[in-house]
N, C-alpha and C positions, 0 to 999 in steps of 0.2 A: 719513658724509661724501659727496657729492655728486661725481659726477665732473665737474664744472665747479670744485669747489673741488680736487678731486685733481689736475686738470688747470693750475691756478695754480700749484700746490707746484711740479709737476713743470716746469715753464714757469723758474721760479726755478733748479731745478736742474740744469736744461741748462747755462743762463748759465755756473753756477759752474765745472760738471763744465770748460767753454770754459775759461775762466781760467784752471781749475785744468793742464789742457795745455798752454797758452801759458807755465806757468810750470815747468813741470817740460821742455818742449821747445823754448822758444822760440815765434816765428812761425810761424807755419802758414801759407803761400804756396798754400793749395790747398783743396779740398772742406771745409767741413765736414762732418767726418763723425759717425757716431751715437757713435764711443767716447769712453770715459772715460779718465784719465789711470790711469797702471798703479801699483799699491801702491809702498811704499816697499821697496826691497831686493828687486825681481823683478829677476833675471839669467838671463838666458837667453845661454846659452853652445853653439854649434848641432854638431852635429856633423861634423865636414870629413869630405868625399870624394876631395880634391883638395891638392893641397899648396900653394896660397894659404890654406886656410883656410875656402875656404866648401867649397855642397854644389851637385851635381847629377844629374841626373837622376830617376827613378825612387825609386832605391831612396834616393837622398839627399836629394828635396824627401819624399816619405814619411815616410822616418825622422826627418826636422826636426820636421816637420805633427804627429805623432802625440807627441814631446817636447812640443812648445810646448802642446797641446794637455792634456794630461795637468796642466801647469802654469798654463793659462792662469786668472787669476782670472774664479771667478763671480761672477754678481750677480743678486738676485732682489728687487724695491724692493714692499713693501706696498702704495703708493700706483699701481701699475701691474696690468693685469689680465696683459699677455706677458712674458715675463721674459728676461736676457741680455740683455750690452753685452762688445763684445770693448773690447782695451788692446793689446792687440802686436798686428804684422806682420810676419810673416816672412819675407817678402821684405824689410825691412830689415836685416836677418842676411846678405843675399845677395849675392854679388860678381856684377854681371850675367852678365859675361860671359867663359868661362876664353880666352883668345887665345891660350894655348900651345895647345889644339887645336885653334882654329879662326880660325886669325888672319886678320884682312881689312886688312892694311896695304895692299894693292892698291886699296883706297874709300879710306881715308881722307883724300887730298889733298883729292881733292875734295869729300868732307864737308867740309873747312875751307875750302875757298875758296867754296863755295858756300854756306855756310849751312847745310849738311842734317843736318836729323835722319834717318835713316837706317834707325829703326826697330828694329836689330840689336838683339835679347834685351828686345824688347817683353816685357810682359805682356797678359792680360787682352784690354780692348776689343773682345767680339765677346760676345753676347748669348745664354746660355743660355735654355734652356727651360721657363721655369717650370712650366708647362703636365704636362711630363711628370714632372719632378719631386712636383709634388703627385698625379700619379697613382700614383705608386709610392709613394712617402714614404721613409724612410731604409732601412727592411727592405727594400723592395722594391727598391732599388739595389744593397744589400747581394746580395739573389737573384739578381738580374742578372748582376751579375757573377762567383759564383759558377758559373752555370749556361756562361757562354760562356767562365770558365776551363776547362772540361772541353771545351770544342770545340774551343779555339785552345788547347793545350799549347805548343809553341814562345812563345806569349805572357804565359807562369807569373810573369816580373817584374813587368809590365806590372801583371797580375789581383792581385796580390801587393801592389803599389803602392796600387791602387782601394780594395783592401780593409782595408787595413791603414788611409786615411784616413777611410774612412766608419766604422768603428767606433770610431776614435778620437770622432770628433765625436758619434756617441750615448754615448761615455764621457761627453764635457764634458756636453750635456746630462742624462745622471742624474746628475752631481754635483750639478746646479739643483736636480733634484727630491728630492734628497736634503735640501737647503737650505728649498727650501718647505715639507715634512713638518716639519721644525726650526720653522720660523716661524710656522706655524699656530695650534702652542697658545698662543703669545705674544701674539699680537694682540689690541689690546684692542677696537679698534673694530668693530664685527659688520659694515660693507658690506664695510669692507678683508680682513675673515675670508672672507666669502662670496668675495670675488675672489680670494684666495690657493685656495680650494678648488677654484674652477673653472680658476686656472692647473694647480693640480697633476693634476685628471684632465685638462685639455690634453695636458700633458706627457707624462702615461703613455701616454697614446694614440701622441702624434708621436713619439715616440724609437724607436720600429721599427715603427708603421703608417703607410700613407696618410691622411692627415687624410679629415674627413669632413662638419667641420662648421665654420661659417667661422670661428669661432674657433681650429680647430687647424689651418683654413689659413692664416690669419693669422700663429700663432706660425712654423708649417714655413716661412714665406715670412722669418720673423725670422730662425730661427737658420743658414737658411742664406745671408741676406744677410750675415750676423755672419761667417761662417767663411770664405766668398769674401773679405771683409774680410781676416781672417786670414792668410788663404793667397797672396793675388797684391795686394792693393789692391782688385777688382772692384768695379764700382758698378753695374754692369747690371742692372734690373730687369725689369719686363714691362707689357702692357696691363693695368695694375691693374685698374682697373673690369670687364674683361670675364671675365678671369682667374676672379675671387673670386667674379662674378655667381651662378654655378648655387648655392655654398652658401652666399649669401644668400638668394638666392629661398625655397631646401631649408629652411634654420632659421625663418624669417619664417614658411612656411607650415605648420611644422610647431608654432610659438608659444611654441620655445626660444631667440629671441631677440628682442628689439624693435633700433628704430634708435635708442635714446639708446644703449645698449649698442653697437651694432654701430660707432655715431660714435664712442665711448669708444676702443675695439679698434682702428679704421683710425688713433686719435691717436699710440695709443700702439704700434703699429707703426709710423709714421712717426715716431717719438722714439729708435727703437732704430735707426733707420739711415736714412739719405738717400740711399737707391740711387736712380737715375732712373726714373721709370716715365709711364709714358705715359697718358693718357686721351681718350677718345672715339674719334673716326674714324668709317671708315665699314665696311661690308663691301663686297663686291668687285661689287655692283650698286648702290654710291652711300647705301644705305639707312644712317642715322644710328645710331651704337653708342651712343649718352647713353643710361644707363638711371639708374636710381635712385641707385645704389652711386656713379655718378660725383659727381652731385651732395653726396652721404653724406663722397665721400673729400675734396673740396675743404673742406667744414663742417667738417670735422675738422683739415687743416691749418690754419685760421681758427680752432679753438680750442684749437689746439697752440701757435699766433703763432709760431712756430722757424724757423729755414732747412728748406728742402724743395727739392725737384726735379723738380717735378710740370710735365708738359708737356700741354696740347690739343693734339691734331688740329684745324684748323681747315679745314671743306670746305665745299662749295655748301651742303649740306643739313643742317650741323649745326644743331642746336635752338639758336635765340638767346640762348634766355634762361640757356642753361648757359653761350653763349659772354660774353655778359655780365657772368654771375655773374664769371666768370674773371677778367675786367676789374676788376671791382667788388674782389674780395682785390686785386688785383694794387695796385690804388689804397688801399685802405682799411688794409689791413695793412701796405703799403710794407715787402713782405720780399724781393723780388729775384721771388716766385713768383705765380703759374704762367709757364711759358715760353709761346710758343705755335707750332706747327711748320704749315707750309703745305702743303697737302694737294697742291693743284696741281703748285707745284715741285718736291715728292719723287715725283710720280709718273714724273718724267721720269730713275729709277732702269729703268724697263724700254726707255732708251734702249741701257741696257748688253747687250754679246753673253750671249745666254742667259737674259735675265728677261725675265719676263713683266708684264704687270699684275696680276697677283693677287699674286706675288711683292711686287712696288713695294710693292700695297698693304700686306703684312705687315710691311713692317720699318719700325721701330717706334725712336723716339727712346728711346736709353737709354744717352746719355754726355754729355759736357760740350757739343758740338754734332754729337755724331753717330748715326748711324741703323745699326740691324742687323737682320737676317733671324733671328729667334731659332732657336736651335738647328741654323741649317746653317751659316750664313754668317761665315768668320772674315777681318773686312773692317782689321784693326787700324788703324782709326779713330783721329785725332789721335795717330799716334806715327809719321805719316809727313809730314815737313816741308822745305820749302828757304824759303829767308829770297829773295826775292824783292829787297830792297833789298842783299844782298853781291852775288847775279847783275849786277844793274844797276851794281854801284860798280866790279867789274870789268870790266864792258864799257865803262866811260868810263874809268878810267884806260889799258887798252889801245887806244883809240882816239885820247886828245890824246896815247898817246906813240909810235904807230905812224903816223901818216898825216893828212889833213885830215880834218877834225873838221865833222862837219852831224846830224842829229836821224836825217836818212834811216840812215846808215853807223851811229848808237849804236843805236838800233831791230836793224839786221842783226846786231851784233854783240851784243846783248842776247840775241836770239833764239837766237844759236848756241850762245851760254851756258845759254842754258835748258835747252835738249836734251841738251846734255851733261850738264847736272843729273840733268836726267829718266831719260837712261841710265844712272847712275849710282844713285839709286836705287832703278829695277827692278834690278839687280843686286843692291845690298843686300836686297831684300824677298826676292829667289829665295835668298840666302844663309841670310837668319834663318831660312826655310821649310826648308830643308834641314840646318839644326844644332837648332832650336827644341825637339825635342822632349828630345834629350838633355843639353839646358840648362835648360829653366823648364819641364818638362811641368804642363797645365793640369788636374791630376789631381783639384779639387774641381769643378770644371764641365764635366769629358768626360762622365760621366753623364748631364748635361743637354743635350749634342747628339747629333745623330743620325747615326749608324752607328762610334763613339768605341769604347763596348762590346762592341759586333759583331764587330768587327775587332780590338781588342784595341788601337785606335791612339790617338794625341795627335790632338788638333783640327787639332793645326796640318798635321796628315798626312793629313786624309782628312775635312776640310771639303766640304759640298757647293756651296758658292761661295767664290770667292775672289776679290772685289772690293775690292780695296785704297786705302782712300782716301788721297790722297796733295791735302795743305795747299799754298796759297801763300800769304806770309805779307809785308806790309806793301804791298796793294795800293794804297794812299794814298799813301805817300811815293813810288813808282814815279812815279804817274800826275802827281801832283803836279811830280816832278822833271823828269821828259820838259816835261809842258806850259809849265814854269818857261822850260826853257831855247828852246825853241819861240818862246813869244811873247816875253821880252825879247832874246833872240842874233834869230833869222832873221823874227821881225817887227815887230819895231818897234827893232832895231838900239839897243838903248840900253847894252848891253853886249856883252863877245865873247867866244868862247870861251875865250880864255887866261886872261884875269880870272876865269872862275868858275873854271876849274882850278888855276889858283894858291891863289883863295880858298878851296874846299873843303879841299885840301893844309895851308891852315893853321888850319884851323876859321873862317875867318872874321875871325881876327885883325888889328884894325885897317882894317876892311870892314863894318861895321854897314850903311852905306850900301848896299853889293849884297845883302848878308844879308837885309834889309829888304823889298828891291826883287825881290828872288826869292821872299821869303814871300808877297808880297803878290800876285804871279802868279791868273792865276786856276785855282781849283783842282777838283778832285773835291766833287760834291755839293754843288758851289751852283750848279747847275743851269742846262743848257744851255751848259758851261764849257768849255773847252779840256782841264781836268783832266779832263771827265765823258768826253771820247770819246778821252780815251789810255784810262780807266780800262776802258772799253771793250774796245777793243782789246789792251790786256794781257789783261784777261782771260778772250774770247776766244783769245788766242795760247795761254795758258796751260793753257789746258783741250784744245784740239786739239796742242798738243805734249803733253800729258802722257796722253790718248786714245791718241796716235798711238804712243807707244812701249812693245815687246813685252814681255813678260813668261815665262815656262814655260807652256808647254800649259796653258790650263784657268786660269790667271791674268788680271787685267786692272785697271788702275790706275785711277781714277775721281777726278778733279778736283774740288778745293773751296775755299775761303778761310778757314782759320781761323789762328790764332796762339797760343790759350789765353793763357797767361801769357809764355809765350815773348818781348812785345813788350820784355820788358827784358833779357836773355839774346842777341837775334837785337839788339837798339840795340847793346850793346857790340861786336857783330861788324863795326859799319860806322862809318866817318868822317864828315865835314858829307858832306853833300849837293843838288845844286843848288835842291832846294826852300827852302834857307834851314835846315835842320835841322842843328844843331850834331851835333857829332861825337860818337858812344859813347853817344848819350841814345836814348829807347825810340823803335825804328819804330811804325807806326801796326798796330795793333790788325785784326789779319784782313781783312775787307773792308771797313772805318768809315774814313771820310776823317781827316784831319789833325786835330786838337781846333782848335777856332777858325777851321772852314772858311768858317763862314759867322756872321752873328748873329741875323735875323730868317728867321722860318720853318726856320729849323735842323732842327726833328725831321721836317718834312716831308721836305723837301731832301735828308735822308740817305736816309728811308725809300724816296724816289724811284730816290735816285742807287743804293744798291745794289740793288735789286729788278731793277735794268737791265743787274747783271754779273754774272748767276749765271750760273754753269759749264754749267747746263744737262743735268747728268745724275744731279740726286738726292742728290749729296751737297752739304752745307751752305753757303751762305755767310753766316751768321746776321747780320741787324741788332743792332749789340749798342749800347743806347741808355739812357743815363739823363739824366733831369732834373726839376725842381719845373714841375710844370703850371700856377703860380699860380693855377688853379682849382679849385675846393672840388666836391664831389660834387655839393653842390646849383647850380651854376653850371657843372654839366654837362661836369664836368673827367673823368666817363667816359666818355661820350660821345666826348670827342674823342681818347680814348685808344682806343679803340674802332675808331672811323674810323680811325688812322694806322694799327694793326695791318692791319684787314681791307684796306684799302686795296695795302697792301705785299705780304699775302697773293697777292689775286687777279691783281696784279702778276708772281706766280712766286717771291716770296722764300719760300724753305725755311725758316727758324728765326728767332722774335723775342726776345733777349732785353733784357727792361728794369729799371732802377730807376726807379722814384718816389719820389723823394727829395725832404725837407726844404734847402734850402743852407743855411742858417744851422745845423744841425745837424750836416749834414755837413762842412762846414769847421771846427766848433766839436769835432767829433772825430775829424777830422783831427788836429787839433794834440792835443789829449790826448782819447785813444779810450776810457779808463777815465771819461769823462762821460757815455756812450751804451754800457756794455755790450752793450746788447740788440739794438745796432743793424745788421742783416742786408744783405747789399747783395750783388747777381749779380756776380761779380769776372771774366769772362768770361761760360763755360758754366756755371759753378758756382756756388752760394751760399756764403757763408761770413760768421762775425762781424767786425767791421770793426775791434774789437780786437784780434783775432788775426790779423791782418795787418800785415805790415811796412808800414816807413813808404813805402818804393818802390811796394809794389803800392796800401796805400791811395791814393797821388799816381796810381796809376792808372785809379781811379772819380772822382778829382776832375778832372785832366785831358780828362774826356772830358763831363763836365757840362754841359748846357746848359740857362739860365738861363729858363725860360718854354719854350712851345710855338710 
């Protein structure tokens, strides 16, 4: 059997495995991810620390990890050369946060009046080390810690904790290798026999050495995507192409692998989990990192056809025809992938106190739109947010019920809201930073940052940066709303402020007329607008109030725009609005204007309008864009896909994310999604099946649709 025909089977059996957790879980509102749906009658019953029920700390995220583990089902599929796929997550066992001993009812007002997410008993989002990881390999983490238990006694729990999960996880993996020994003599077909022989000496090798050769760097990069899986949710991966380069070169020259095989291996790695990883860039003199392997890993998403998360660097000097290539899947496969990240605009990460440029250069896309410094930097990226449209709805209803009412006076008073947001939460980021570790210690990826072991400490205690990105989330309906009330109240007088404040008060009821007359305003991202220089100046304001406020020594908050999924969660937080938005329904989507901002030249329009409101210090405000190009490849529909990206790029925009999409397809499974099982769409920052998504979040790749280029 042919790995192109292995590769269909397995292609089929993604889909199902999809299904099959949509039906055992419901919707899935979120990544997809590599697992399968967990057997019939697995029960997992975790063990309590605490008298709610759950667990923490050390010794009780440990002692859970190394249960679930012991029980976790294997999986080892013939038609695959690496093997494992996780089914549970244990941190869904997990009550976040115990508040009898660490309560913060002194934030919480203003978490609700502001919109904020807050961060408190994050997970994850911050970027291990692959790197050092495949230098040690599981023994060699194993030794490590070992060795600086005997340095640091006072930190015996701590070492106690590390160890106890790393040898759990080489338990899970020889129960595989136990399974592939099983399977061997059964197999009837001799390629799939030959693949099961060379997973199983993979295996013996990785389950307590350092890999050494790119197949068993390959699987180590599996099973420990698999397990960060397991353990917190994680999706961070690494600069794939550069990462894996030296033992590809190594086997290639040594004539233990070809690239049919090597395309095989990077597929079926990327089948066993959809952690984020990065490709290309540059090194720290401009010089282009495309080598071989990049090209290799893209070939191989293109014959996996599956959701992926595969991001470009996009800089001066990259090789075109790889940035093309990129284009060309992104067109031709219409799977949500590659993303593409802008070199320029992330470099302006060594705006921040204490980075450098080399720094900027390293950190590397590995989340739903965020960037991290792997293995220093614990940035908890997208789990810092304020709804930017409840600030605004506050500052207008204390303004028509306080005093005369003008754009100048809701501006000031928006602004004084912001900041108290902002202060509010650094406060909670300096809180989670001081309870974190003995609440969710990060005890599968401390190994993979540097000085965790050393010290014997949690990430979250003794990070070597600590750049916190902190979201603003519905810059379109802000900008929109200011400009709204701007040009029909104070200049062209065709309304006044009482009537929209009444009207919003009542959603608009029996007011379609000013409803209308406010949507119609002119908005963000159609260019040259009223809405384009509040959008401006919001975000502007935004990024220097949220710059400008302190944090603990050695801390420092760093501005961005994102929303993830949030836009429907942060809608129910707020009422109409003067832009014409009905009350409780979804704000606008990160930095992307209102859906139906404009009609003609739409994908320009946006690509312009946000490229002109990044924050300006590195972290994201991603384009996130879908539409039907009505142009066919041969009519040069990459090309102009091409153009809008690089164009947006050199602009300063940090992150592209797109669909190209069919519309007749995709309203056709809108309405019933079991017509297009297969059909993948970037739901944000992330890929996912458009089955397995509800019907609200599907409405939110159609809502944002635009019909041609």
């Amino acid at each position: 059997m042919t790995y192109q025909e292995r590769l269909k089977i397995l292609r089929e059996k993604k889909i199902t495995h999809t299904l099959e957790k949509v039906e055992q879980k419901g919707s899935m509102d979120a990544d997809d991810y590599g697992s399968i749906a967990l057997p019939e009658g697995f029960d997992f019953a975790p063990v309590a620390n605490h008298p709610n029920g759950s667990f923490y700390g050390v010794e009780g995220w440990s002692e859970n990890f190394c249960k679930m583990m012991d029980m976790h089902p294997i999986y080892v599929d013939p038609l695959e050369i690496l093997c494992g796929r996780w089914r549970a997550q244990l941190s869904r066992y997990h009550i976040k946060w115990p508040e009898d001993r660490y309560p913060y009812d002194h934030l919480k007002e203003e978490h609700v009046k502001y919109g904020i997410v807050p961060g408190i008993g994050a997970d994850t989002h911050f970027a291990p080390d692959y790197t050092m990881g495949l230098e040690m390999g599981f023994g060699g983490i194993l030794e490590k810690i070992r060795k600086y238990r005997k340095l640091n006694p006072d930190k015996k729990a701590f070492y106690d904790a590390e160890e106890n999960v790393f040898v759990s996880i080489c338990g899970w993996i020889g129960r595989h290798i136990d399974e592939i020994r099983r399977l061997i003599p059964l197999e009837q077909d001799a390629d799939c026999r030959r693949t099961l022989e060379k997973m199983l000496k993979c295996n013996l090798h990785v389950v307590d050495k350092a890999p050494e050769t790119f197949i068993q760097a390959c699987q180590w990069i599996a099973w420990y995507a698999s397990v960060t899986r397991i353990y917190d949710r994680d999706g961070a991966g690494c600069l794939l192409d550069v990462t894996l380069l030296p033992y590809y070169e190594r086997d290639i020259k040594a004539g233990i692998l070809d690239k049919e095989e090597a395309r095989f291996i990077l597929a079926n790695l990327l089948l066993i989990e959809t952690h984020y990883y990065q490709l290309s860039g540059c090194d720290d003199e401009g010089n282009d990192l495309t080598n071989e392997l990049s090209w290799l890993i893209l070939d191989a998403a293109h014959d996996m056809n599956i959701s992926a998360n595969l991001t470009i660097r996009v800089h001066d000097n990259i090789d075109p025809d790889y940035y093309r290539k990129g284009i060309e899947y992104l067109f031709t496969d219409r799977n949500g992938w590659p993303r593409f990240s802008g070199h320029k605009g992330l470099m302006n990460y060594a705006k921040n106190d204490g980075i450098d440029e080399s720094t900027a250069n390293s950190r590397i896309a590995v989340g739903c739109n965020w960037m991290a410094v792997p293995g220093v930097e614990y940035p908890m990226n997208d789990c810092l947010k304020i709804n930017c449209a409840k600030v605004f709805e506050v500052a207008f209803y204390e303004m028509m019920e306080t005093g005369v009412p003008s754009v100048g006076r809701l501006w000031d008073l928006y602004s004084e809201h912001l900041k108290k947001a902002a202060r509010n939460i650094a406060e909670s980021i300096d809180f989670h930073l001081e309870h974190a570790h003995n609440v969710l210690p990060e005890l599968v990826m401390n190994p993979l940052m540097q000085q965790c072991i050393e010290r014997g400490e949690d990430i979250t205690q003794c990070a070597g940066i600590y750049t916190m990105g902190v979201d603003g989330v519905a810059l379109g309906l802000v900008a929109d709303s200011f400009a709204a009330l701007e040009q029909r109240i104070e200049r062209e007088g065709q309304t006044t402020w009482l009537e929209v404040y009444d009207a919003c008060k009542n959603n608009f009821e029996g007011n379609e007329r000013l409803r209308l007359m406010l949507e119609k305003s002119e908005r963000y991202c159609q260019g040259a607008s009223l809405g384009d220089v509040w959008a401006k100046r919001i975000s502007d304001s935004f990024a220097e109030t949220i710059k400008s406020q302190p944090l603990s020594p050695g801390r420092q908050m760093v501005p961005g725009w994102f929303s993830w999924s949030n836009t429907i969660s942060f809608g129910k937080q707020v009422g109409a609005t003067p832009n014409g938005r009905l009350a409780y329904t979804p704000v606008t989507h990160g930095a992307n204007p209102t859906p139906g901002f404009r009609k003609d030249g739409a994908a320009t329009a946006m690509a312009t309008g946000i490229a002109e409101i990044q924050p300006g210090y590195g972290n994201p405000a991603p384009l996130q864009i879908e539409f039907d190009p009505r142009l066919s490849v041969e009519e040069g529909g990459i090309d102009r896909v091409a153009d809008l990206v690089k164009t947006h790029i050199d602009m300063g925009g940090t992150l592209v994310n797109i669909n190209v999409l069919d519309k007749e397809k995709l309203m056709a499974a809108h309405e019933d999604p079991m017509l297009y099982p297969d059909l993948v769409v970037r739901v944000t920052g992330f890929t996912a099946y458009f089955a397995a998504l509800s019907r609200e979040f599907r409405q939110l790749v159609v809502d944002r649709f635009i019909d041609g280029m």
